[in-house]
PARODO-91855 format. One record per atom (N, C-alpha, C): atom name; x, y, z. Coordinates in Angstrom, 2 decimals, padded with zeros to 5 digits, always signed. Layout:
<sites>
   fipa         X         Y         Z
     CA         X         Y         Z
...
</sites>
This chain:
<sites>
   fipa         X         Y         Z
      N   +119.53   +107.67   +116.62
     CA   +118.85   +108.69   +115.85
      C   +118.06   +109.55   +116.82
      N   +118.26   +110.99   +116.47
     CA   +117.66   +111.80   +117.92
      C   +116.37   +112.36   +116.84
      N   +115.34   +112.60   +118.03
     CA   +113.99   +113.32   +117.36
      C   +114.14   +113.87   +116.15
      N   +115.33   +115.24   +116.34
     CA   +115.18   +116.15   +115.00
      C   +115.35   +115.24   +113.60
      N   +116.15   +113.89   +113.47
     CA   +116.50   +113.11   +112.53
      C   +115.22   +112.42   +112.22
      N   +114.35   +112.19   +112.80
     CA   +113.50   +111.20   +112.42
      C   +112.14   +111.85   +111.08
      N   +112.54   +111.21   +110.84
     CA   +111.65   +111.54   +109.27
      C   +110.89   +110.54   +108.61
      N   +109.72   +109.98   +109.31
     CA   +108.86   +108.07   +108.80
      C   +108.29   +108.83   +107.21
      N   +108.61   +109.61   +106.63
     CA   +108.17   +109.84   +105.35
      C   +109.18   +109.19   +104.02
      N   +110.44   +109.92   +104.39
     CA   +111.25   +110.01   +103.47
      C   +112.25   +108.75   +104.00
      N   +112.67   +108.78   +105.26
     CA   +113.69   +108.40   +106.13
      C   +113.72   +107.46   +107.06
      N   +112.28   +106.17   +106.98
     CA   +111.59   +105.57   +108.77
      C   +112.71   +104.85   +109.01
      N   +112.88   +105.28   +110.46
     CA   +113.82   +104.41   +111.17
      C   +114.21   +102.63   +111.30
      N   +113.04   +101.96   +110.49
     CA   +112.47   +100.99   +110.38
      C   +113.45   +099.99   +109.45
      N   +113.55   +101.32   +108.39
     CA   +114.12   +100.66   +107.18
      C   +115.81   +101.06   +106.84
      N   +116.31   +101.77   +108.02
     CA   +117.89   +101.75   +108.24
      C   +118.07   +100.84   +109.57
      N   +119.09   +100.01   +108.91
     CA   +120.10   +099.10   +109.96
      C   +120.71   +100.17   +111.14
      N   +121.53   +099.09   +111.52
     CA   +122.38   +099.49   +112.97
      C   +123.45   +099.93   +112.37
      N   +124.29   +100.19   +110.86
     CA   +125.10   +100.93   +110.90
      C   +125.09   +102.04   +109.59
      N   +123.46   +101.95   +109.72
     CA   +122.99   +103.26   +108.76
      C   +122.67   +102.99   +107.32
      N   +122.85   +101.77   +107.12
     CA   +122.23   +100.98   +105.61
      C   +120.90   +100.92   +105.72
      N   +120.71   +101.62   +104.14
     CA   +118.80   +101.39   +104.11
      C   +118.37   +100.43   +103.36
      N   +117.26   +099.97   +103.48
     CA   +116.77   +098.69   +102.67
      C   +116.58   +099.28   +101.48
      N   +116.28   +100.29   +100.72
     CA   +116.50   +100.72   +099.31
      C   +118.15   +100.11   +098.91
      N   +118.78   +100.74   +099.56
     CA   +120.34   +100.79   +099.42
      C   +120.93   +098.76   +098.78
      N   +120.12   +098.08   +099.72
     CA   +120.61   +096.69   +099.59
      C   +119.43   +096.09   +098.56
      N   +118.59   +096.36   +098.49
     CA   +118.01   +096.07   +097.19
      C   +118.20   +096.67   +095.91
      N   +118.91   +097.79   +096.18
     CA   +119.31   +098.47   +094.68
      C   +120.62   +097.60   +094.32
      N   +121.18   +097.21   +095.22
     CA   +122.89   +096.83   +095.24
      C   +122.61   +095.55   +094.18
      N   +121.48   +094.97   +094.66
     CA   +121.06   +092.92   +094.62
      C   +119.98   +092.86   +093.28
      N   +119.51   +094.03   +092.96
     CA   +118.33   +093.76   +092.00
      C   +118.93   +093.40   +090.45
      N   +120.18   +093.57   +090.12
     CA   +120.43   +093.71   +088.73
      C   +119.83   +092.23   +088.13
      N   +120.02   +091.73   +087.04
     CA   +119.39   +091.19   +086.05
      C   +117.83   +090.24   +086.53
      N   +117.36   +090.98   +087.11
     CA   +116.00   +090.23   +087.83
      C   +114.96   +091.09   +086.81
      N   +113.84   +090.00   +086.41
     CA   +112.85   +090.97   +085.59
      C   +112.00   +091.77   +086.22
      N   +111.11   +092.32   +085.84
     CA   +110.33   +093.36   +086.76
      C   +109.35   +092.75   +087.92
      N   +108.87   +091.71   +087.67
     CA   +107.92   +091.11   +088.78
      C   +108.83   +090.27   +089.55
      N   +109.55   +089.89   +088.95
     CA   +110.46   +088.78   +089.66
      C   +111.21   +090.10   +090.78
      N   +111.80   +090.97   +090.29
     CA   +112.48   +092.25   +090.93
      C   +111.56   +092.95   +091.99
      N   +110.09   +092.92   +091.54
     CA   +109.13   +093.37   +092.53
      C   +109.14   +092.43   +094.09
      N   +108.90   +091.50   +093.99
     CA   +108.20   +089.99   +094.31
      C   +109.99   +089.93   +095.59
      N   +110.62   +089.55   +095.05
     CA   +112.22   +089.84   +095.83
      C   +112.73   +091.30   +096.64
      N   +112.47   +092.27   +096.26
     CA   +112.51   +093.19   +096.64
      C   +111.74   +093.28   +098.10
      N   +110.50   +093.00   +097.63
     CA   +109.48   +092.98   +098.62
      C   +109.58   +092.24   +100.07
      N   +110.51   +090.52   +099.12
     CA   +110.71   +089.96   +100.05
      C   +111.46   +090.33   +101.20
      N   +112.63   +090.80   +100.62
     CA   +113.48   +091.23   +101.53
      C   +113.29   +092.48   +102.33
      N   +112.52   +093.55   +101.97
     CA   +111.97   +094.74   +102.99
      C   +111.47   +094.17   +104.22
      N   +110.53   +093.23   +103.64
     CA   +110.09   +092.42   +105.31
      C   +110.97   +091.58   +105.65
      N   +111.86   +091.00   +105.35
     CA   +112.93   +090.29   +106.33
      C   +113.69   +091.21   +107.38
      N   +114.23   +092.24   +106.50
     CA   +114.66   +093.21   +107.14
      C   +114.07   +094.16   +108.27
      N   +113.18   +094.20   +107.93
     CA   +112.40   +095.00   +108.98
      C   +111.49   +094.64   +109.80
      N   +111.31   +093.60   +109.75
     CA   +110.68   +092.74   +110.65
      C   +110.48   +092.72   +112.30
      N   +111.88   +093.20   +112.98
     CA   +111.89   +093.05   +114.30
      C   +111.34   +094.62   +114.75
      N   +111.69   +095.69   +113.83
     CA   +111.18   +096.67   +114.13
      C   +110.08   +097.42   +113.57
      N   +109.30   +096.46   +113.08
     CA   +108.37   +097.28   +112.37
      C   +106.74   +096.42   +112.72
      N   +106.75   +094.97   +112.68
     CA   +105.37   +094.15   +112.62
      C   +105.58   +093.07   +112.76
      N   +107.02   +092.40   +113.24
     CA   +107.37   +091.09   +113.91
      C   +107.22   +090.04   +113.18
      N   +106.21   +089.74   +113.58
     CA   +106.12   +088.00   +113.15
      C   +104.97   +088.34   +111.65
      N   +104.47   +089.20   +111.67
     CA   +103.43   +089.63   +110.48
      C   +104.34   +089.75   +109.54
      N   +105.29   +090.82   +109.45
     CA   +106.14   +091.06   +108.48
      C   +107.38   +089.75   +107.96
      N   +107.19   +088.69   +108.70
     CA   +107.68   +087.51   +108.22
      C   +107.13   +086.55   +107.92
      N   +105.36   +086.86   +107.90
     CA   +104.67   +085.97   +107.27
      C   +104.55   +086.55   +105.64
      N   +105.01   +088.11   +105.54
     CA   +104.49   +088.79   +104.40
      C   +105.83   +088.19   +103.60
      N   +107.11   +088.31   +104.19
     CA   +107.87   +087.52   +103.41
      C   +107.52   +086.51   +103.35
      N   +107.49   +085.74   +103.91
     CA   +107.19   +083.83   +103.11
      C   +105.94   +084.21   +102.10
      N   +104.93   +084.98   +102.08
     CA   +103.85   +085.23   +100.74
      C   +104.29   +085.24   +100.05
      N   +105.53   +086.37   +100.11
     CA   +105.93   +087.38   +099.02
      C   +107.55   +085.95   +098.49
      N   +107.99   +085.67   +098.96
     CA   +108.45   +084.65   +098.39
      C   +107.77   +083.02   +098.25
      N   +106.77   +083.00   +098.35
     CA   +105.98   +081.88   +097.68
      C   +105.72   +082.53   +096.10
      N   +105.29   +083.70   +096.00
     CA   +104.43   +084.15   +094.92
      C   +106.08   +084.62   +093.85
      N   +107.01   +084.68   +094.62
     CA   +108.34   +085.16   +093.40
      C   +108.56   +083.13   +092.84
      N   +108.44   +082.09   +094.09
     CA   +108.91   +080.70   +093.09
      C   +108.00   +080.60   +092.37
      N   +106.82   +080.62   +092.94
     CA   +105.71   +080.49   +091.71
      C   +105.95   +081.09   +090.27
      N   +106.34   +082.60   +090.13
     CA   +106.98   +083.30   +089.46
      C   +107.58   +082.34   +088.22
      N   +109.03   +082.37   +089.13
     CA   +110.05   +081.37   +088.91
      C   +109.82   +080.31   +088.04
      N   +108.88   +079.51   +089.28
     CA   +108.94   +077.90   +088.35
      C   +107.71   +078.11   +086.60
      N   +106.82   +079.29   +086.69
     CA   +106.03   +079.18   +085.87
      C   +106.93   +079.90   +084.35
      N   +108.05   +080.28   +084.46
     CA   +108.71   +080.75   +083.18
      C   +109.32   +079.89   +082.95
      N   +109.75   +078.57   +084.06
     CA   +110.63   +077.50   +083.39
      C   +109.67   +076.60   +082.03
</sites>
């Protein structure tokens, strides 16, 4: 991605892969029959898995394990 492409508003380099997939793109693909917090809570999780190496490292993979503690919790409390 050259300077003129870079756009951290609309577009951060952060959140497209190595062959141009964005993390919107794979969470829109994966979200169907998930309820809204449960859909929040997962969603979330996976932005920081994904972006992790280029964005806040080891922080952004502690925010996933939160963010998937707080979706089983979720989980186990509707069973």
């Amino acid at each position: 991605m050259n300077l003129e492409q870079i756009d951290n508003v609309n577009k951060p380099s952060h959140y497209i892969g190595t062959y141009g997939l964005e993390v919107n793109d794979v969470t829109r693909n994966f979200i169907k029959g998930k309820s809204e917090m449960e859909a929040h809570r997962w969603c979330t999780t996976v932005e920081y898995l994904l972006r992790y190496k280029e964005k806040n490292g080891i922080e952004d993979l502690k925010k996933a394990r939160t963010n998937l503690d707080w979706l089983i919790e979720e989980l186990e409390h509707e069973e």
